[in-house]
Residue, then its C-alpha position, 0 to 999 in steps of 0.5 A: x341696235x348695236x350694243x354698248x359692250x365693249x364699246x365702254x370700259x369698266x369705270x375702275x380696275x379690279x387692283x383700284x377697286x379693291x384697294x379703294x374699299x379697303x382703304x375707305x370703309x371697313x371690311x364689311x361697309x356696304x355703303x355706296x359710293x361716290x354717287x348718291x343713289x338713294x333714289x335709284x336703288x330700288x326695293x322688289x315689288x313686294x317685300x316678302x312676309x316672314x312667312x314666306x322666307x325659307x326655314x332654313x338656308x344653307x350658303x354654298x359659296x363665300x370666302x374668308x381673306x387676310x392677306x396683310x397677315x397670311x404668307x400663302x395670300x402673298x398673289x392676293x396682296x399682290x392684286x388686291x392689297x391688304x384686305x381682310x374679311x374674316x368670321x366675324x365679319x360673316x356672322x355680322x352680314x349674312x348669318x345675324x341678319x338671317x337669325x333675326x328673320x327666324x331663318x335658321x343657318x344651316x351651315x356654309x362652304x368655304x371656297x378658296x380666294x386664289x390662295x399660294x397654297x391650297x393646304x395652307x388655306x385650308x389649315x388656316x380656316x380649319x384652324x379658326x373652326x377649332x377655336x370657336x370663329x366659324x364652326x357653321x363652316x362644314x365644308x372647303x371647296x378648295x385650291x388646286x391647280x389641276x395641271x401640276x404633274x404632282x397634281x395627285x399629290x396635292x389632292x392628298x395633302x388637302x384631304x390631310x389638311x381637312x379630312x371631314x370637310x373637303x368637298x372639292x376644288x376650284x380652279x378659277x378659269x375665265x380666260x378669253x385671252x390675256x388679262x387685260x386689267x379687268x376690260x375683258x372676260x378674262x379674271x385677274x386669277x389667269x395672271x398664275x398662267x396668263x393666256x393660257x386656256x387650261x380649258x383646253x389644256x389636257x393636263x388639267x384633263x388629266x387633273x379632272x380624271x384624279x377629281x373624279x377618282x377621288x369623289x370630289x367636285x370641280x367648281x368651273x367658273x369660266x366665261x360664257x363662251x368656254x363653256x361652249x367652246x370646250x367646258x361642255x364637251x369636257x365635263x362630259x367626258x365625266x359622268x361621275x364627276x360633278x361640278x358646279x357652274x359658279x356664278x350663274x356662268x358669268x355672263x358680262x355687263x350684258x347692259x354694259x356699265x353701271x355707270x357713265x363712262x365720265x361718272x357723271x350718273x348711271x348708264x341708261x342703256x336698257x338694251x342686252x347685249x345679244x351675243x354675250x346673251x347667244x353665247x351663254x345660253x348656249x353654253x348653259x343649256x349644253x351643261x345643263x343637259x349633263x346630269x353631273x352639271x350644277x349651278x349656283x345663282x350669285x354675283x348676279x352684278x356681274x352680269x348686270x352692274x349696278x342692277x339693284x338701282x333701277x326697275x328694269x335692270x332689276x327685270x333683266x336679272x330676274x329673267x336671267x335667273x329664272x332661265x338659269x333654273x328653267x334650264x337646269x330644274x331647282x333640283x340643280x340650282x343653289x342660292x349663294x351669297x358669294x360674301x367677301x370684302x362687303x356688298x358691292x364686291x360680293x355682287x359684282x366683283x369690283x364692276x360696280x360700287x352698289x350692291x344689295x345686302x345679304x337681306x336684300x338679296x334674299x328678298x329679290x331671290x324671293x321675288x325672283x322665285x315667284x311661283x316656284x313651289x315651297x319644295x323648290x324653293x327649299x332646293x334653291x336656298x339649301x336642299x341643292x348645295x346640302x346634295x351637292x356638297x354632302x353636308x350633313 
């Protein structure tokens, strides 16, 4: 049967929704709307016993954003508007929730949000750790644009900026093409080199080779066909390098979209699109097969809008989970709440206005790891990223 992707847009742009949840709720709402979907959002199948909730959870992926108030968030504000997302926020959705679990926190890493200025970025948060706000921070995975012929150089001024915590850098690459305001894989961060792949670009080649050198990590967030087309022929050029795979490999809507394109309820279709599904397995099983490659299991309503309302879409993403860790093992996958903004922009990164709670999502990850050993489970919620990231 002929999928629907593609054949639908997004039911909003990235700019819009960003700025409709800035204006609309606080910056930490998860209240879903406009529709009412009190009997559409689903729980698991069982909530888990306390018991079984991991002892301890270390987050490797969030972000911090002020743009209103910070010079170096001037690209940010230029998409997203005046949106705010700071520690405290973080406290009073991810780790107090946790707390009241019993569930100890471990610590976090801090990822960049397309800042101006890598350093800049990083001053800024170290700046907030010094006072007080965000000591559980222990890590930066921060911005540098690798293809700059001062690339080096940029490394360096982030090692002054934040040298006990700097782990490594992000570049976001998902480029399929020209941005085309959210309707295709390619992520409104490309704007700063719109249509240029850097994938395939041997500067930012020449940049990973600086990385590797200088022991830090590259986050690769890309879409699913740049990691079959050049990502994983690339990073095996560097063994000693190691990266992480964000987002589960970002595979897109493969049910389409959350809702009817009119918004007039949830889309139906409970059919995969097997050519995006055909074009990330292939490129997740040839990262998978370099030793130096990890990823993180998060924005999971990317993949699949809106999955949290009903049963089966909850099926579909379990299934996409568990073969993202049978692929890599769980001694290279790590659990990550990816927390900005409020639940659905976390998710689904503005492709739905739904998404779970940082609970929520713990519970579903649980029911997802049904039958995974207590060792794996410890790798997926903090062993992996404490590896990885070399956290203390």
């Amino acid at each position: 049967e002929k999928s629907i992707l593609g054949d639908n847009h997004l039911p909003i742009s990235w700019q819009s929704y960003y700025s409709y949840r800035i204006n609309n709720t606080t910056a930490h709402d998860h209240s879903p709307e406009p529709i009412d979907n009190s009997e559409t959002t689903m729980s698991p199948p069982s909530i888990p016993s306390k018991s079984s909730y991991p002892k301890e959870i270390i987050d490797p992926h969030h972000h911090f954003l002020d743009s209103a108030n910070n010079p170096f968030q001037s690209f940010l504000r230029s998409q997203a508007g005046d949106v705010t997302y700071l520690p405290e926020h973080y406290v009073a959705d991810v780790i107090r929730p946790l707390a009241d679990l019993g569930i100890h926190f471990r610590g976090s890493v801090h990822v960049e949000a397309m800042p101006d200025d890598g350093a800049d970025e990083l001053d800024w948060v170290e700046g907030m750790i010094e006072t007080g706000r965000c000591s559980y921070v222990k890590g930066f995975v921060a911005s540098c644009d690798l293809t700059l012929e001062t690339a080096e150089e940029e490394m360096e001024r982030l090692r002054r900026a934040s040298p006990a915590r700097l782990r490594g850098v992000r570049w976001i690459l998902n480029c399929v093409g020209k941005y085309r305001g959210g309707t295709t894989a390619t992520h409104v961060g490309t704007l700063r080199h719109d249509g240029v792949d850097y994938l395939r670009e041997p500067d930012f080649e020449r940049g990973l080779a600086s990385l590797e050198k200088q022991n830090l990590s590259f986050d690769l967030q890309c879409a699913p066909i740049q990691l079959v087309q050049s990502a994983a022929a690339l990073f095996a050029k560097y063994p000693n390098l190691k990266v992480c795979i964000d987002h589960m490999g970002t595979p897109r809507a493969i049910l389409g979209n959350d809702l009817l394109d009119d918004g007039s309820g949830i889309n139906p279709n409970d059919i995969p699109d097997e050519d995006e599904l055909k074009a990330w397995r292939e490129g997740m099983t040839a990262m998978a097969a370099l030793p130096n490659a990890y990823v993180k299991l998060s924005m999971l309503g990317y993949a699949v809008p809106g999955w949290m309302r009903t049963p089966e879409r909850q099926s579909v993403v379990k299934s996409l989970v568990r073969e993202t860790v049978e692929l890599f093992g769980a001694g290279r996958c790590m659990v990550a709440w990816n927390w900005h903004v409020n639940a659905a922009v976390s998710d689904a990164d503005s492709h739905s206005q739904v998404g779970p709670d940082a609970i929520e999502l713990l519970d579903m990850m649980l029911w997802f790891f049904d039958g995974y050993s207590d060792e794996e489970k410890e790798r997926l919620f903090s062993g992996t990223a404490k590896e990885f990231y070399r956290l203390d």
